[in-house]
ChimeraX commands (.cxc) that place a marker at each C-alpha (Angstrom):
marker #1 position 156.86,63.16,9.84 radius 0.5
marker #1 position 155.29,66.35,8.73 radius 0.5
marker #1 position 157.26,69.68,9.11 radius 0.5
marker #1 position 155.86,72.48,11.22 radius 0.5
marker #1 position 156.68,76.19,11.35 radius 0.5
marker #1 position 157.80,77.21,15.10 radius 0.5
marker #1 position 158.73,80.38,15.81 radius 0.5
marker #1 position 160.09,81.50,12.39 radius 0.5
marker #1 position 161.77,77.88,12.64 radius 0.5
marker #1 position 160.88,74.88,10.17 radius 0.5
marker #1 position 161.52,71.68,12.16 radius 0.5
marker #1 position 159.73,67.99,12.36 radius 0.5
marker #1 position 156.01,68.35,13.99 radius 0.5
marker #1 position 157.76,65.71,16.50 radius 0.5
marker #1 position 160.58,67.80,17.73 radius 0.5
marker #1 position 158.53,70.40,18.56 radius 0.5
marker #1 position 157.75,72.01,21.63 radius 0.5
marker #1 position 156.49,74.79,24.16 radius 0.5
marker #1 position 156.77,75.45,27.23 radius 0.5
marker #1 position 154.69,73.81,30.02 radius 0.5
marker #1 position 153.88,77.14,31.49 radius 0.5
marker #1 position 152.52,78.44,28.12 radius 0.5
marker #1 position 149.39,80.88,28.79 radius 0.5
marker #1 position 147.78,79.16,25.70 radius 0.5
marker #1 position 148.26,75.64,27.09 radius 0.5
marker #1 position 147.12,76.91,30.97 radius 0.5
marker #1 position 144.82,79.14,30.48 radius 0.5
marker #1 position 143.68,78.99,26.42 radius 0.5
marker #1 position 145.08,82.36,25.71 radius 0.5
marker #1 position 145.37,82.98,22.20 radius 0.5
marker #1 position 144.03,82.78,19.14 radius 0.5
marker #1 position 144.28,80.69,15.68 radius 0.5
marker #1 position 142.72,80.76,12.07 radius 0.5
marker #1 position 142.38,77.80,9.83 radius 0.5
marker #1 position 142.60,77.93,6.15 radius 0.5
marker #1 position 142.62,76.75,3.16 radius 0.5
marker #1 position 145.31,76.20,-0.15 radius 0.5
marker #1 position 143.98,75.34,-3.53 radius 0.5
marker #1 position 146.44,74.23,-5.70 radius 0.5
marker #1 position 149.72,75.44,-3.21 radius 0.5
marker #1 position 147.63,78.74,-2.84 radius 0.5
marker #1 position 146.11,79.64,0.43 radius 0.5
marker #1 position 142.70,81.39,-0.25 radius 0.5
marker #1 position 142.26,84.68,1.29 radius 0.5
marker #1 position 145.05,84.33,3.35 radius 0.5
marker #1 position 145.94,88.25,3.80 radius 0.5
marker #1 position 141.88,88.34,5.37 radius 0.5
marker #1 position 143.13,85.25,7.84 radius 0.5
marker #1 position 146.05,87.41,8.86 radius 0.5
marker #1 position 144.64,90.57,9.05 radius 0.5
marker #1 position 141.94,89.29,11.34 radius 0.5
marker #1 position 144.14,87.06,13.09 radius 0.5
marker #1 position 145.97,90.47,14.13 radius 0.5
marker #1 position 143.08,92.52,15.50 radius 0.5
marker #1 position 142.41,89.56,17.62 radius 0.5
marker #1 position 145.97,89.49,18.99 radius 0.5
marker #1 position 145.41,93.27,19.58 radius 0.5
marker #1 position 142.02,93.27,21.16 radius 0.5
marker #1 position 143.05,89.92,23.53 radius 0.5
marker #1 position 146.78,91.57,24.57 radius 0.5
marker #1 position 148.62,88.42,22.46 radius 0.5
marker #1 position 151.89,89.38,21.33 radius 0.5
marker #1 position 152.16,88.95,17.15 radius 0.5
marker #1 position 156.07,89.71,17.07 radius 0.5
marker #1 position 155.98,88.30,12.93 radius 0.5
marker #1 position 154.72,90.92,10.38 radius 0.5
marker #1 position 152.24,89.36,7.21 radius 0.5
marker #1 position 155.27,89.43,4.77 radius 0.5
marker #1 position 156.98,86.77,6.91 radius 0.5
marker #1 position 153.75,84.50,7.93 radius 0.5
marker #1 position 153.10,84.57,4.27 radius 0.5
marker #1 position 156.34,83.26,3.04 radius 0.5
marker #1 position 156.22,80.49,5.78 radius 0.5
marker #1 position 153.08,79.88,4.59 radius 0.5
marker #1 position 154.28,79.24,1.03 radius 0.5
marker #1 position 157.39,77.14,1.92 radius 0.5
marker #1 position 155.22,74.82,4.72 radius 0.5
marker #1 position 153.13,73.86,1.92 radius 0.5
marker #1 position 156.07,73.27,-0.46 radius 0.5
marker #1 position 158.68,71.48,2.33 radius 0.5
marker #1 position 155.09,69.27,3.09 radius 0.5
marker #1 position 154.75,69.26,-1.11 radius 0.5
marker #1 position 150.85,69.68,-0.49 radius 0.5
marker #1 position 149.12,71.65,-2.75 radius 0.5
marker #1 position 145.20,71.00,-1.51 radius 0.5
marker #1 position 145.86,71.57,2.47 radius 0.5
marker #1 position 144.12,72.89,5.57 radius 0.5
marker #1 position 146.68,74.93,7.69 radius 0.5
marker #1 position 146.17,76.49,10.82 radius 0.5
marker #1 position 147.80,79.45,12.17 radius 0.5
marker #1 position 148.05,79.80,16.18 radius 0.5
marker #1 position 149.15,82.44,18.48 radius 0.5
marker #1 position 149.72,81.93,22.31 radius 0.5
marker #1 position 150.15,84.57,24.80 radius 0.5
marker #1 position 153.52,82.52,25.39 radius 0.5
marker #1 position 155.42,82.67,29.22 radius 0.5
marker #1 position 155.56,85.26,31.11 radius 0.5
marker #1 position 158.46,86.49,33.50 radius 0.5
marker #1 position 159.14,89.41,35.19 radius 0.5
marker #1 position 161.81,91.79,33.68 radius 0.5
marker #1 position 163.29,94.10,36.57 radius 0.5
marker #1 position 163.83,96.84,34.46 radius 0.5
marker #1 position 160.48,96.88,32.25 radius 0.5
marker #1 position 158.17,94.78,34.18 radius 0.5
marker #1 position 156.33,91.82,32.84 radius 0.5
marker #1 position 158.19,90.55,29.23 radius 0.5
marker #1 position 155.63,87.79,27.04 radius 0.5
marker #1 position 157.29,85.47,25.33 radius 0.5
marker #1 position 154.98,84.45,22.62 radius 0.5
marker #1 position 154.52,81.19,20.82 radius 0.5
marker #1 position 153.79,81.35,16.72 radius 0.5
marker #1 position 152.82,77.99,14.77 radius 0.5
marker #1 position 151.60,76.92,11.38 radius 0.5
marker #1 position 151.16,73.56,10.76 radius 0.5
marker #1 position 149.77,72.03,7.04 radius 0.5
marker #1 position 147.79,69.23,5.98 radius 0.5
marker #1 position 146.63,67.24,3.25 radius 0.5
marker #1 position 142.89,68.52,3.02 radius 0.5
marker #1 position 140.33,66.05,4.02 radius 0.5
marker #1 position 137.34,67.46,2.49 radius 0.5
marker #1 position 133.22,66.70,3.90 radius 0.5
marker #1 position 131.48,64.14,2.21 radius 0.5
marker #1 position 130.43,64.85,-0.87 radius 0.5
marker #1 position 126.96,63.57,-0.14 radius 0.5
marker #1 position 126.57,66.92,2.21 radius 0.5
marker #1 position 126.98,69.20,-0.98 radius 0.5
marker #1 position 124.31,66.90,-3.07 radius 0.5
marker #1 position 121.86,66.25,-0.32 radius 0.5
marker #1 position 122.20,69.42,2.03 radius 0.5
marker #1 position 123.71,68.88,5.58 radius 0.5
marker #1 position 121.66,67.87,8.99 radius 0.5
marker #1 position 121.61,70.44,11.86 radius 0.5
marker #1 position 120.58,70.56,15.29 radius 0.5
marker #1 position 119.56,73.97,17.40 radius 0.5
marker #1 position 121.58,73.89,20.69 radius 0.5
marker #1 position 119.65,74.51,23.95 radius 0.5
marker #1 position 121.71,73.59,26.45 radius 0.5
marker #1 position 124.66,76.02,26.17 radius 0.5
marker #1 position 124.21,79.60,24.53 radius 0.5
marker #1 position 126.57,82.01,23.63 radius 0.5
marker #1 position 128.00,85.33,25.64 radius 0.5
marker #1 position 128.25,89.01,23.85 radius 0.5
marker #1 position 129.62,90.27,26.83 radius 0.5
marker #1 position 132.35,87.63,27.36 radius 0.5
marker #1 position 135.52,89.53,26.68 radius 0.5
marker #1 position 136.67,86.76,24.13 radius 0.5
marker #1 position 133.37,87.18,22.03 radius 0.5
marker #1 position 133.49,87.47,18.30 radius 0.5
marker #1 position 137.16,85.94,18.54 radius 0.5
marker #1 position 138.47,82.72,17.52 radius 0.5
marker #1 position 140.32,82.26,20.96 radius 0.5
marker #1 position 142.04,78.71,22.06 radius 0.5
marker #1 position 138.88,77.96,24.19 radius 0.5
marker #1 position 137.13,75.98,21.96 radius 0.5
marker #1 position 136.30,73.01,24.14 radius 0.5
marker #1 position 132.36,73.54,24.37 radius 0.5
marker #1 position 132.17,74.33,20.55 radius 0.5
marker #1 position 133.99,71.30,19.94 radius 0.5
marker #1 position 131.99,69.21,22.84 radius 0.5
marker #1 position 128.44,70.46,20.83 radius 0.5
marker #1 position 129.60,69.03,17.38 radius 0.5
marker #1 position 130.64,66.01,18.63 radius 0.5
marker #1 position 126.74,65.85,20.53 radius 0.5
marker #1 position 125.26,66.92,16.90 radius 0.5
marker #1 position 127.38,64.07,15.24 radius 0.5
marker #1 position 125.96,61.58,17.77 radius 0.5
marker #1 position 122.65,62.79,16.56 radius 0.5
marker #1 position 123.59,61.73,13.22 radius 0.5
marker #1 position 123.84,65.88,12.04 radius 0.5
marker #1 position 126.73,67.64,10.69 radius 0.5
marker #1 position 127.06,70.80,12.79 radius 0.5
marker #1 position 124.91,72.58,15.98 radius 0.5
marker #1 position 123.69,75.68,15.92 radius 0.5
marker #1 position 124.28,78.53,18.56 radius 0.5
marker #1 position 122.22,81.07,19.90 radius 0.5
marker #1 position 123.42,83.89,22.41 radius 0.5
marker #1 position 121.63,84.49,25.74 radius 0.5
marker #1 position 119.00,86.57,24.17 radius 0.5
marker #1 position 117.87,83.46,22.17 radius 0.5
marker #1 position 118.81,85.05,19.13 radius 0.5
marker #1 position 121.19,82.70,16.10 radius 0.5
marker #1 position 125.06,83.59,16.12 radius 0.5
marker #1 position 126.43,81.13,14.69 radius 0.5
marker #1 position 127.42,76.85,14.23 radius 0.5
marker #1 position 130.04,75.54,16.44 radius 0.5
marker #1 position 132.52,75.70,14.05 radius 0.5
marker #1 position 131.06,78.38,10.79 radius 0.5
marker #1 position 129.17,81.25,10.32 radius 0.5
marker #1 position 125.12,80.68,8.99 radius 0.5
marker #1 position 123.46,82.26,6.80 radius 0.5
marker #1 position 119.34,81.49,5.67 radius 0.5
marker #1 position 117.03,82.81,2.89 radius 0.5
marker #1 position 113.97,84.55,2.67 radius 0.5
marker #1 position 111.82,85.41,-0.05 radius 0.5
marker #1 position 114.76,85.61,-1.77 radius 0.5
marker #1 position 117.30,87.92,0.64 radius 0.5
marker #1 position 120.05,86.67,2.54 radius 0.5
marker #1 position 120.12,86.81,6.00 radius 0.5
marker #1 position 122.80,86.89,8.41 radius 0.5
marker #1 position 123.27,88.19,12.10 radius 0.5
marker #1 position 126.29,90.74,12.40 radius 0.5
marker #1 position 129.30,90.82,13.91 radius 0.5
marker #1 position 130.59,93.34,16.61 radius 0.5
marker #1 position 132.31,95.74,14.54 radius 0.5
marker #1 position 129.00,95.65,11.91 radius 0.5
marker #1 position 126.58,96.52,14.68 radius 0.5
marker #1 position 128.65,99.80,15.15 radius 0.5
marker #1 position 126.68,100.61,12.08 radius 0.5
marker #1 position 123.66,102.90,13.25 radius 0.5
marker #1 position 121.44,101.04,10.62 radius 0.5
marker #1 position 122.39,97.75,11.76 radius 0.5
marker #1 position 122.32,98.14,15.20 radius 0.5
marker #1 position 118.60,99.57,15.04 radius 0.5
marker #1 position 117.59,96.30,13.36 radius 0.5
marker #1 position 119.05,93.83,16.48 radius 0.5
marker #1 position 117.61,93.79,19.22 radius 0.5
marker #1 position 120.53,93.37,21.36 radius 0.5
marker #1 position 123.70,95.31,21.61 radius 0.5
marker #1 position 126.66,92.90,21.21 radius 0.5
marker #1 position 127.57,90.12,19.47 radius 0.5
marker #1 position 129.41,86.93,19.31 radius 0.5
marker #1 position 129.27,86.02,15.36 radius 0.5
marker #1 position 133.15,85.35,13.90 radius 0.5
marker #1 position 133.86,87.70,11.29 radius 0.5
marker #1 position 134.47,84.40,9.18 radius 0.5
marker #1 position 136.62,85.31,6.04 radius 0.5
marker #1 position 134.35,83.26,4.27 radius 0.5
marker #1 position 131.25,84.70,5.18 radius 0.5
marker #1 position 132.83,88.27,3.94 radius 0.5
marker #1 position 133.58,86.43,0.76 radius 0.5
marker #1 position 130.42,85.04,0.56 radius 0.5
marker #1 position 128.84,88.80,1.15 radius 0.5
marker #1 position 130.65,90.21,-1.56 radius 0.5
marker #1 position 130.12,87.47,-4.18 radius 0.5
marker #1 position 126.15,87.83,-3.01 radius 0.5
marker #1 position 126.33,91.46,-3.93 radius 0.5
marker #1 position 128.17,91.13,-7.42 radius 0.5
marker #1 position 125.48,88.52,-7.66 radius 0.5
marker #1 position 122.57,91.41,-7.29 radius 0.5
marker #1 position 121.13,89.57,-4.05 radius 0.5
marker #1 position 120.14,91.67,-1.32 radius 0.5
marker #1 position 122.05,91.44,1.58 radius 0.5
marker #1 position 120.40,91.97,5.64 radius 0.5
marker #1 position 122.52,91.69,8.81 radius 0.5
marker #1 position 119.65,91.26,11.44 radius 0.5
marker #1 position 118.37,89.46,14.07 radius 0.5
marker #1 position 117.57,86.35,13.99 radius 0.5
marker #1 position 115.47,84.10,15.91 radius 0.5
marker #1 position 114.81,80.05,15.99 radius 0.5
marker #1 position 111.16,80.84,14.23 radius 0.5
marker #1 position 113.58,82.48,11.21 radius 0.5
marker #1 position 115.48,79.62,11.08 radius 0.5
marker #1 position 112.56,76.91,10.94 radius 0.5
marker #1 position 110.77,79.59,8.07 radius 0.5
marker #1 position 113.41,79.36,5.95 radius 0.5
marker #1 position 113.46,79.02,2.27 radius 0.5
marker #1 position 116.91,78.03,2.32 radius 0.5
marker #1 position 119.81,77.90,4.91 radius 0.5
marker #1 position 123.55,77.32,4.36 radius 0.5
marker #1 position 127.18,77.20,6.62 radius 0.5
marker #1 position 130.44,78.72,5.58 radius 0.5
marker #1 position 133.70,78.18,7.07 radius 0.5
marker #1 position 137.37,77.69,4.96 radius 0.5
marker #1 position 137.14,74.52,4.98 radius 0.5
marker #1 position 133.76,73.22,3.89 radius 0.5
marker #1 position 133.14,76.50,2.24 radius 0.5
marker #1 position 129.46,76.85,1.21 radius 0.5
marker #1 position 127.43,73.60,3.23 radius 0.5
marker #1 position 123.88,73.83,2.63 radius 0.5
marker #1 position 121.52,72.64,4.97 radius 0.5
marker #1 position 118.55,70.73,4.39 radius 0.5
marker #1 position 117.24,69.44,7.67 radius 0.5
marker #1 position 117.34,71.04,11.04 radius 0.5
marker #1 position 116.83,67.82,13.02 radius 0.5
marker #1 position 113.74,66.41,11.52 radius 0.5
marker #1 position 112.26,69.43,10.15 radius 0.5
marker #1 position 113.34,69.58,6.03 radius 0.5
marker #1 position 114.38,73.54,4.89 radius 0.5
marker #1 position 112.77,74.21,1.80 radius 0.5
marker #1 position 112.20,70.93,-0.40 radius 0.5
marker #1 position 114.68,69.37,1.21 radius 0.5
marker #1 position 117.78,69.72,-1.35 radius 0.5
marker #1 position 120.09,72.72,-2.09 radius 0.5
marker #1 position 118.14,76.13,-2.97 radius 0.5
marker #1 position 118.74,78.23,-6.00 radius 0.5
marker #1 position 120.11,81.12,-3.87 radius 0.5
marker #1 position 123.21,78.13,-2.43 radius 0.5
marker #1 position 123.89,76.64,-5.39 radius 0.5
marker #1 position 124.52,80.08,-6.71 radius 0.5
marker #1 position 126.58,81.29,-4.41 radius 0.5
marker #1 position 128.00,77.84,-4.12 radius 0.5
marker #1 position 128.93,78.51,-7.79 radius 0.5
marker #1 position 130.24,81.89,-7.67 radius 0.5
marker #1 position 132.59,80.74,-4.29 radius 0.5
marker #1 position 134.24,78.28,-6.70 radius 0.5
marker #1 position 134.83,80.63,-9.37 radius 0.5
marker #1 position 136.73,83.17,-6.90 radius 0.5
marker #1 position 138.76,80.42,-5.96 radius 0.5
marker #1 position 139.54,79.35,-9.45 radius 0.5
marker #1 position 140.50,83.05,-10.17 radius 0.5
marker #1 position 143.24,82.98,-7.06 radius 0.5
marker #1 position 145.05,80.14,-7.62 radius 0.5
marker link #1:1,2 radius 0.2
marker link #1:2,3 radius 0.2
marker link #1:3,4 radius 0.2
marker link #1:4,5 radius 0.2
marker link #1:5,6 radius 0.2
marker link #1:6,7 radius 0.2
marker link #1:7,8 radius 0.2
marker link #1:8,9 radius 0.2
marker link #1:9,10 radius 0.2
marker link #1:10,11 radius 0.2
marker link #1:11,12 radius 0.2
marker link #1:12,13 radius 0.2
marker link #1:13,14 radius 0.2
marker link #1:14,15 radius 0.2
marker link #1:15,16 radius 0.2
marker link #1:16,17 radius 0.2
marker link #1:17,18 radius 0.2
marker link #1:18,19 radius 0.2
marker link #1:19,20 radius 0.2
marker link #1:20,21 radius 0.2
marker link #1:21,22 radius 0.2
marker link #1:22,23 radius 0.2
marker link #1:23,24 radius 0.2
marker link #1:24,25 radius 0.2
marker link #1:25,26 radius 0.2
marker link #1:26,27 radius 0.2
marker link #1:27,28 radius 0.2
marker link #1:28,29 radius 0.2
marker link #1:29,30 radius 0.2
marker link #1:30,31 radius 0.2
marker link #1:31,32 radius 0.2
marker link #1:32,33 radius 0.2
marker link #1:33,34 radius 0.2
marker link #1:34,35 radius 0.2
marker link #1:35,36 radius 0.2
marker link #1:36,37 radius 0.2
marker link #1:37,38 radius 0.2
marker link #1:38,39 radius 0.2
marker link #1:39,40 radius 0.2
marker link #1:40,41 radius 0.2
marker link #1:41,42 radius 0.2
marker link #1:42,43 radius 0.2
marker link #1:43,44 radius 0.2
marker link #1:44,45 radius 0.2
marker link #1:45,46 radius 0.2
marker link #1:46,47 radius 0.2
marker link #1:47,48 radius 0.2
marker link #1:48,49 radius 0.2
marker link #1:49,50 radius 0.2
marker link #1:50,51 radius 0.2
marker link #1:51,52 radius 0.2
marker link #1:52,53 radius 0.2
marker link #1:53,54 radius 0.2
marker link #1:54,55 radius 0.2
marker link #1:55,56 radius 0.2
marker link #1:56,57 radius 0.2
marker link #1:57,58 radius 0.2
marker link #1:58,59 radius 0.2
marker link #1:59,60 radius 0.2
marker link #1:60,61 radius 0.2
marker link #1:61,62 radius 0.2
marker link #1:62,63 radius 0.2
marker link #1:63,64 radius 0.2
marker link #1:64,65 radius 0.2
marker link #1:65,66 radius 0.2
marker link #1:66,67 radius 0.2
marker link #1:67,68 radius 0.2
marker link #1:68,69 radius 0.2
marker link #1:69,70 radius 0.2
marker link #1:70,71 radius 0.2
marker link #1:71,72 radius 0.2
marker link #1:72,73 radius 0.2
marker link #1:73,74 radius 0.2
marker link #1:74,75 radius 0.2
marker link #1:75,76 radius 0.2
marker link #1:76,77 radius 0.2
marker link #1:77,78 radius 0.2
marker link #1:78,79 radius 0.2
marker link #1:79,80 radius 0.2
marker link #1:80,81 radius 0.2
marker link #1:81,82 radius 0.2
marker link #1:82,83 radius 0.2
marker link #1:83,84 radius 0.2
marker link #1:84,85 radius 0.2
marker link #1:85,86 radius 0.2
marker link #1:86,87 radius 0.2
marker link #1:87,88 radius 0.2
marker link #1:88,89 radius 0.2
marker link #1:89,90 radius 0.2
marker link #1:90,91 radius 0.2
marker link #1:91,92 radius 0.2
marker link #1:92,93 radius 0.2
marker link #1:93,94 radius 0.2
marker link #1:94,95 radius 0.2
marker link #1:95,96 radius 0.2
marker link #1:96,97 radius 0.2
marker link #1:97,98 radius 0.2
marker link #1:98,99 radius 0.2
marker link #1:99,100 radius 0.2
marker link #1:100,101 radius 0.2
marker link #1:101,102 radius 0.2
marker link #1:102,103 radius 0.2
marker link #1:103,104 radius 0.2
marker link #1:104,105 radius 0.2
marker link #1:105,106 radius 0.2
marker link #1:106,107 radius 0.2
marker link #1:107,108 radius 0.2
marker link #1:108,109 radius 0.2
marker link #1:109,110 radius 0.2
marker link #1:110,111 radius 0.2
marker link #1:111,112 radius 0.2
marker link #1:112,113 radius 0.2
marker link #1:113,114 radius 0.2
marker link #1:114,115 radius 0.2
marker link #1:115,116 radius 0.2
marker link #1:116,117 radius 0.2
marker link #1:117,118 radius 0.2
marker link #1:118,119 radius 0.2
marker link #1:119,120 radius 0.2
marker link #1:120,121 radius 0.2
marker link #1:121,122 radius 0.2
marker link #1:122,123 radius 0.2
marker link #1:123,124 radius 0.2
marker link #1:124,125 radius 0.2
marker link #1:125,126 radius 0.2
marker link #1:126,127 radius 0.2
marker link #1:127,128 radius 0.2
marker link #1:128,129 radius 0.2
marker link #1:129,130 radius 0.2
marker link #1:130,131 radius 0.2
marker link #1:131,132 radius 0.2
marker link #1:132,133 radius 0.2
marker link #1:133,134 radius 0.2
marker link #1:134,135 radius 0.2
marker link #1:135,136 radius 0.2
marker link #1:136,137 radius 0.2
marker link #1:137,138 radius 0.2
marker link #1:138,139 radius 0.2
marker link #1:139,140 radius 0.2
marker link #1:140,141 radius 0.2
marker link #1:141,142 radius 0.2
marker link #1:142,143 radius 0.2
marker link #1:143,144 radius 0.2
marker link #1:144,145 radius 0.2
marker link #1:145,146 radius 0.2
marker link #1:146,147 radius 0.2
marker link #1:147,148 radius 0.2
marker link #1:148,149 radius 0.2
marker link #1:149,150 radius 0.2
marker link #1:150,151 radius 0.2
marker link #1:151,152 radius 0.2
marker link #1:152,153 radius 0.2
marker link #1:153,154 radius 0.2
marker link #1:154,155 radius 0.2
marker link #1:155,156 radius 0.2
marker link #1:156,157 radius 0.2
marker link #1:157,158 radius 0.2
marker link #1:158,159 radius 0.2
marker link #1:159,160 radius 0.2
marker link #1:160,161 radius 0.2
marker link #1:161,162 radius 0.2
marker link #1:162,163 radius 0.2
marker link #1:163,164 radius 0.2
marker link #1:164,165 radius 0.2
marker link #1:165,166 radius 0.2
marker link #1:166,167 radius 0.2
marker link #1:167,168 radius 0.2
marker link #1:168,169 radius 0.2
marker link #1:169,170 radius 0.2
marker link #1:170,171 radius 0.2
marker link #1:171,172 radius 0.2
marker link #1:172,173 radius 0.2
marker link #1:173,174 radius 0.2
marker link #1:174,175 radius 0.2
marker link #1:175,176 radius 0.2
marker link #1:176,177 radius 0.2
marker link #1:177,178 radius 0.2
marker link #1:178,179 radius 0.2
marker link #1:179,180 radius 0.2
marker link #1:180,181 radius 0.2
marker link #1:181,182 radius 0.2
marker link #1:182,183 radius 0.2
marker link #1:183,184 radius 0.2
marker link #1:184,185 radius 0.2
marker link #1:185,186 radius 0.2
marker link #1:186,187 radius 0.2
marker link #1:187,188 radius 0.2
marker link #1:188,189 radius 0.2
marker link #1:189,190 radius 0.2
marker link #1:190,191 radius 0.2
marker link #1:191,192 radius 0.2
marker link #1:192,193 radius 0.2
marker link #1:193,194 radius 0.2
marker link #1:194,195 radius 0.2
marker link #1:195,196 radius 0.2
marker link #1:196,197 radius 0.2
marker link #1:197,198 radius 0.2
marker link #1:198,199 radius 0.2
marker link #1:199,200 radius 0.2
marker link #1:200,201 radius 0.2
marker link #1:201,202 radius 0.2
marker link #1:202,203 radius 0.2
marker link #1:203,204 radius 0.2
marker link #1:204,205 radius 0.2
marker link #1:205,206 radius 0.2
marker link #1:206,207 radius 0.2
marker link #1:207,208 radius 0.2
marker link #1:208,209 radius 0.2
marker link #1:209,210 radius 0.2
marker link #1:210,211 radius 0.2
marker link #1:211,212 radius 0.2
marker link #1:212,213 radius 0.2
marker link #1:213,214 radius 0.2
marker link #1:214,215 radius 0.2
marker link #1:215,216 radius 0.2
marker link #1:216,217 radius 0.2
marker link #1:217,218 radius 0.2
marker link #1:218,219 radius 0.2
marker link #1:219,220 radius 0.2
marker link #1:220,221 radius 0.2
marker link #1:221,222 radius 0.2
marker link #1:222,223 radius 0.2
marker link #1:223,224 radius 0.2
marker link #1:224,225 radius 0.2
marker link #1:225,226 radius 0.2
marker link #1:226,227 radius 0.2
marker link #1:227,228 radius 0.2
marker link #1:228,229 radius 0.2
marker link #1:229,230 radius 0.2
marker link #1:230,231 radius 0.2
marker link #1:231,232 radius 0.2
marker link #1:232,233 radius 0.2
marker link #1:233,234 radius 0.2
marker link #1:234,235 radius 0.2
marker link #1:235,236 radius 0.2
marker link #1:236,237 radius 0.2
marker link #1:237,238 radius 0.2
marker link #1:238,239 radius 0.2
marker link #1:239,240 radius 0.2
marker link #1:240,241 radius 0.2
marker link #1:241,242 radius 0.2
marker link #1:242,243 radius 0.2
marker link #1:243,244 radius 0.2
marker link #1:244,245 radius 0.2
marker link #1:245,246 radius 0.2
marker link #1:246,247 radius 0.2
marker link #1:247,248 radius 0.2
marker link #1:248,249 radius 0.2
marker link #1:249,250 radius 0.2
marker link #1:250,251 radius 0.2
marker link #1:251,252 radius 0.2
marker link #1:252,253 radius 0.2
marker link #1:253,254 radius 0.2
marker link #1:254,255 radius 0.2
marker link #1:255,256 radius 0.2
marker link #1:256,257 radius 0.2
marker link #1:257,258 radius 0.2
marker link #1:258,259 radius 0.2
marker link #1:259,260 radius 0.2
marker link #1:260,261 radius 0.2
marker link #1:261,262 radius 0.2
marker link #1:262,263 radius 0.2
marker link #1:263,264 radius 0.2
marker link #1:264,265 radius 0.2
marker link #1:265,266 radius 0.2
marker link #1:266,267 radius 0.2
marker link #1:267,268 radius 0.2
marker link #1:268,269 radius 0.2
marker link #1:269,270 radius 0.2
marker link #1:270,271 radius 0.2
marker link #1:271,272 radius 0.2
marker link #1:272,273 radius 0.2
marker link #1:273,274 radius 0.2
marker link #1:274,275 radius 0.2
marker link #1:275,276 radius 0.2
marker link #1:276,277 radius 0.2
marker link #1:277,278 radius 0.2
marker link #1:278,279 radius 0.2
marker link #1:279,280 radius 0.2
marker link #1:280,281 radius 0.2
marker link #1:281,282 radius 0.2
marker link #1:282,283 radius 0.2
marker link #1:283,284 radius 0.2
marker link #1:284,285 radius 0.2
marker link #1:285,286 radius 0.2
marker link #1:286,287 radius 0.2
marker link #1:287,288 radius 0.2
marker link #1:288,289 radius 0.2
marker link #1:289,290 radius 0.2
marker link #1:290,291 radius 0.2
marker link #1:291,292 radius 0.2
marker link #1:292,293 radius 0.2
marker link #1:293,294 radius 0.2
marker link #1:294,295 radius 0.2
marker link #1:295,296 radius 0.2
marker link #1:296,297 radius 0.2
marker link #1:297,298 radius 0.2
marker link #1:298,299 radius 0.2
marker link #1:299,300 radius 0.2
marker link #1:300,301 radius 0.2
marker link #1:301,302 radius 0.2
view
């Protein structure tokens, strides 16, 4: 049985336990982030944390553990489960509450990391390109509270995959209510254009007066993946040009090239978007590029 980090505890995954009055388990209230270890080191893992905190902040979920210590857990999960290529996930619930007579309501949070052994996607996705379907019948929020947050309510995410698996595709793609592309069910997308990469901003990068005035809506729902700011900077070193705009379902069916990042299937490029082929129908030079320059970055932080 796999061990499990609970609470600043390591015990078997089957021992452990919370509370059947949990906010996370009644009412999905709180927040995870799944990564990735290459050779017994987690990629990026001070970007998971520090955006894992500014969710707990923004949602009112109680982080009681500073990094140092969810780093070192980190490190000895993956050494007590002797897995070196792993996929680990991170969660934070908003925990019980109780009324404390002298300082009102007291949280009790609940902190887990579990770990792994990675089960990576097909190679055949990274040769031939991925399948994609647009998703019509649901469409995402900007002025839901939880947008731009990778909150515990994940069920209709997770419900759309599973329909675009069905279909025979890999991943569904999201648009908010303005009909504009945020993001897959489960990464952050990015598509090419005459040679510039495209991808619609998140909340904090329409503060920017420049990118705001090229969106024509004022909020967003797009995950500031930790990927897809890896992916940003490696475009940049790479002397690519670099747009956070609007985008629409015309944009996506007109492009030269479209790809998916997450931590865990990194850089997915897509070469059909149902039946329509992107491109000639097999990865573009501006993915396999970046594809390339993702797996040196990784090879430089292990």
């Amino acid at each position: 049985m796999p061990t499990i980090w609970l609470n600043g505890t390591f015990i078997d995954e089957a021992d452990a336990a919370v509370s059947l009055r949990d906010a996370g388990l009644l009412h999905a209230a709180g927040v995870f982030t799944t990564m990735r270890a290459y050779g017994g080191t987690t990629f990026r893992l001070d970007a998971h944390l520090a955006r894992l905190r500014q969710s707990c902040e923004a949602l009112f979920v109680p982080l009681v553990f500073k990094d140092a210590e969810l780093t070192a857990a980190v490190d000895e999960l993956l050494r007590q489960n002797a897995l070196a290529e792993a996929r680990l996930r991170l969660t934070v619930t908003r925990g019980t509450a109780s009324q404390d007579p002298l300082h009102g309501l007291r949280l009790e949070p609940n902190v887990f990391l579990t770990a792994a052994a990675l089960e990576p996607y097909p190679a055949q996705y990274y040769e031939t390109g991925m399948t994609v379907v647009l998703l019509d019948e649901q469409k995402l929020n900007p002025y839901d509270f939880q947008a731009g947050h990778k909150t515990l309510n994940y069920f209709s995410r997770l419900a759309s995959l599973r329909a675009a698996n069905l279909r025979g595709a890999g991943e569904a793609l999201w648009f908010n209510v303005h009909n504009y592309l945020e993001s897959g069910s489960v990464s952050n997308v990015f598509i090419v254009k005459a040679g510039e990469l495209i991808t619609p901003p998140t909340a904090e990068e329409l503060r920017d007066p420049v990118v705001a005035a090229a969106v024509p809506y004022p909020k967003s729902t797009v995950l500031p993946g930790v990927t897809r700011r890896t992916v940003i900077e490696l475009a940049k070193e790479l002397g690519l040009n670099v747009a956070l705009k609007a985008v629409n379902v015309n944009d996506v069916l007109a492009a030269d090239e479209v790809f998916l990042t997450n931590s865990i299937m990194q850089v997915m490029p897509v070469c059909r978007i149902e039946r329509k082929a992107v491109g000639d129908e097999k990865p573009g030079e501006i993915t396999r590029r970046i594809t390339a320059a993702y797996g040196r970055a990784v090879a430089q932080s292990a």
